[in-house]
C-alpha positions in Angstrom: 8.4 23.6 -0.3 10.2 19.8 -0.9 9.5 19.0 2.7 5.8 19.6 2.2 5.8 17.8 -1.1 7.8 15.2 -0.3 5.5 14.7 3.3 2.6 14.7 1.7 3.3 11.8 -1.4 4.8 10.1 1.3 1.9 10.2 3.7 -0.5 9.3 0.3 1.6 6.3 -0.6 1.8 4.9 3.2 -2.3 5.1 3.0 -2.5 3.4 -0.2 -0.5 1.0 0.6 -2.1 0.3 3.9 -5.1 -0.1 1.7 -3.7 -2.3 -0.7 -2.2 -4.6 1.4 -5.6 -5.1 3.1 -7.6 -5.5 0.2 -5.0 -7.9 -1.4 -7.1 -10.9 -0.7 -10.4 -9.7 -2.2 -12.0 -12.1 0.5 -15.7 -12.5 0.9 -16.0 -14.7 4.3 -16.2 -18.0 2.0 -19.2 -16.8 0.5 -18.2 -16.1 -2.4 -14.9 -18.3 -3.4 -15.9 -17.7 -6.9 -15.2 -14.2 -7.0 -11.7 -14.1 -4.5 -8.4 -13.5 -6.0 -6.1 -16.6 -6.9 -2.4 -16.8 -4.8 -0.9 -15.0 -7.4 -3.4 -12.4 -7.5 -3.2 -12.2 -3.9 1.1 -12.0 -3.7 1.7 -9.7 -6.2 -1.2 -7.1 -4.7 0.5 -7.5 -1.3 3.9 -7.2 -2.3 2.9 -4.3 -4.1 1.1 -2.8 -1.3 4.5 -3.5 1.0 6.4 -2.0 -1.6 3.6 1.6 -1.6 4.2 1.6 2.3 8.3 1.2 2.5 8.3 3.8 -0.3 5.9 6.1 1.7 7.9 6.3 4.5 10.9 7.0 2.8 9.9 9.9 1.6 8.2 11.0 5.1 11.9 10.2 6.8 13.2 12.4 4.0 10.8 15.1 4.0 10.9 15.5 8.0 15.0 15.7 7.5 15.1 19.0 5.5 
């Protein structure tokens, strides 16, 4: 049962954090440089998306080891 829990968050949390980290710019091709995401902005969302995707596959690596 932890195996499949502990897959699955993990598997969720990779994804996310995929997502995050791509999104962390908020760009709009230049378009729109109004409406982007200062550095700041822009660091702590990747960092945080990193962080989702480290912690992700942690818990796959300890899920598949049960």
């Amino acid at each position: 049962m932890f195996k499949k829990i502990s897959t699955g968050f993990g598997a969720t949390a990779l994804m996310l954090g995929i997502m995050i980290a791509a999104g962390s710019a908020g760009d709009c091709d230049g378009a729109c440089m109004d409406q982007a995401n200062t550095m700041g902005e822009f660091i702590i969302l990747a960092v945080t998306g990193v962080a989702f995707m480290i912690a992700g596959a942690f818990f796959i690596v300890v899920g598949q080891s049960e």
